[in-house]
C-alpha positions as CSV (number, residue, x, y, z in Angstrom):
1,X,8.1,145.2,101.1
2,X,10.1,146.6,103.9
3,X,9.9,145.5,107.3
4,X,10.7,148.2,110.1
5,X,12.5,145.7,113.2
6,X,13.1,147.6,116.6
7,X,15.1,145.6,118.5
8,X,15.1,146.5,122.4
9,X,17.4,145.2,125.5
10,X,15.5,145.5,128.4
11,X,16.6,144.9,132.5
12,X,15.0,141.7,133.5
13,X,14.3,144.7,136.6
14,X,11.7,145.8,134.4
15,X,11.1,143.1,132.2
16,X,7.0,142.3,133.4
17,X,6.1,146.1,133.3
18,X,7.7,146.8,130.0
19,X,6.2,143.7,128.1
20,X,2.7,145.1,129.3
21,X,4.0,148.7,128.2
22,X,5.2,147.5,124.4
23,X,2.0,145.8,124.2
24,X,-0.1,148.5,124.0
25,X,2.9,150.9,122.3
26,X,2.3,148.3,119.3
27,X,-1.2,149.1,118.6
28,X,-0.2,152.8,118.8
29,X,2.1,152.5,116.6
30,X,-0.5,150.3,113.8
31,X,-2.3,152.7,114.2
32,X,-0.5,155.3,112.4
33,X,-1.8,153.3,109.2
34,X,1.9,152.9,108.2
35,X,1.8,149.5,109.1
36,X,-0.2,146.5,107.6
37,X,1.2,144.0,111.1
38,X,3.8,143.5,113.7
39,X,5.0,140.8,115.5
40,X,6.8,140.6,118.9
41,X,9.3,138.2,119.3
42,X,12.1,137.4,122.1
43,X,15.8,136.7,121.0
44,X,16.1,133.1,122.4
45,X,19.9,134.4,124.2
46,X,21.2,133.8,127.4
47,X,22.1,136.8,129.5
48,X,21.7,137.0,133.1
49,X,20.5,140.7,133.2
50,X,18.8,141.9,130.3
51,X,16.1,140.0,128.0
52,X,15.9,140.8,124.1
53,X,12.8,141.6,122.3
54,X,12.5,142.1,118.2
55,X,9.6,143.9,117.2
56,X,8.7,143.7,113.6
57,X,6.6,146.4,111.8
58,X,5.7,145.1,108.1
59,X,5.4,148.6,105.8
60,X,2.7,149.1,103.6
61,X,5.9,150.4,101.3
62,X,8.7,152.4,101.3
63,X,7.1,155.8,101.6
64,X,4.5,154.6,104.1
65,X,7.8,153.6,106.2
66,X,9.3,157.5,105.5
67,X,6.5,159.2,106.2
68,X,5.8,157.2,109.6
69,X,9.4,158.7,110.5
70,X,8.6,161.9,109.6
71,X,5.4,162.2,111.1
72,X,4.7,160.0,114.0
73,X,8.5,158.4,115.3
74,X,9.6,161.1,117.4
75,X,5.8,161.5,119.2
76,X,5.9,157.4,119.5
77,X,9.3,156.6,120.7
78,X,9.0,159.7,123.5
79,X,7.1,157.7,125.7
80,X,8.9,154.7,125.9
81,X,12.6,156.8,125.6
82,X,11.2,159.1,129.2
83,X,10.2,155.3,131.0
84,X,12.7,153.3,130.3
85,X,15.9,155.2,129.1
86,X,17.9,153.9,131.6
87,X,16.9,150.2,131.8
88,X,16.3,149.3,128.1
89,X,18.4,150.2,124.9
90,X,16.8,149.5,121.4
91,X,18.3,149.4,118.3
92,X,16.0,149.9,114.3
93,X,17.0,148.1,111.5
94,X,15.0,148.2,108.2
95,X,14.7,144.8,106.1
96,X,14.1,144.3,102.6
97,X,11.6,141.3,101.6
98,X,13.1,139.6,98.5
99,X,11.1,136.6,98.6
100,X,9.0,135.1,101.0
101,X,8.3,131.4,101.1
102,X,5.9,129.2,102.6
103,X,4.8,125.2,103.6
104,X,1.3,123.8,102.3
105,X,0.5,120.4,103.4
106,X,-2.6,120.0,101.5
């Protein structure tokens, strides 16, 4: 399983308007069918001008993950590249599940 993590800096400036932007970027962005979840997550730092988000997009698999690049990245990042190029910077990484493990208190 691959997980597709965008991780985004974003000027506290703009901080309100952007959260309500990525929140309906990540439905676009399911939608795609690439994608079986995400989950948006803020970096617990401390930094007096910018905030840190991780967004995590959970492939379907590998080629779901390649063909979302090839056929819907450029389209989906556009937007968000035109609003916020100056106040945000984002970083992708892609993560490998080895294991996953949980709790059951049963």
């Amino acid at each position: 399983m691959i997980i597709y993590n965008v991780t985004v800096n974003v000027d506290k400036t703009i901080n309100k308007e952007w959260l309500i932007w990525i929140k309906e970027h990540i439905p676009e962005v399911l939608a795609t069918g690439k994608f079986k979840e995400a989950k948006l997550t803020k970096v617990l730092v401390t930094d007096d001008e910018t905030d840190t988000y991780s967004i995590q997009y959970r492939a379907h698999s590998r080629e779901a993950l390649d063909a979302y690049y090839a056929e819907d990245a450029e389209r989906l990042r556009g937007d968000g590249l035109k609003r916020w190029a100056d106040k945000s910077l984002a970083f992708r990484t892609e993560l490998e599940i080895i294991d996953e493990y949980s709790v059951n208190f049963n």
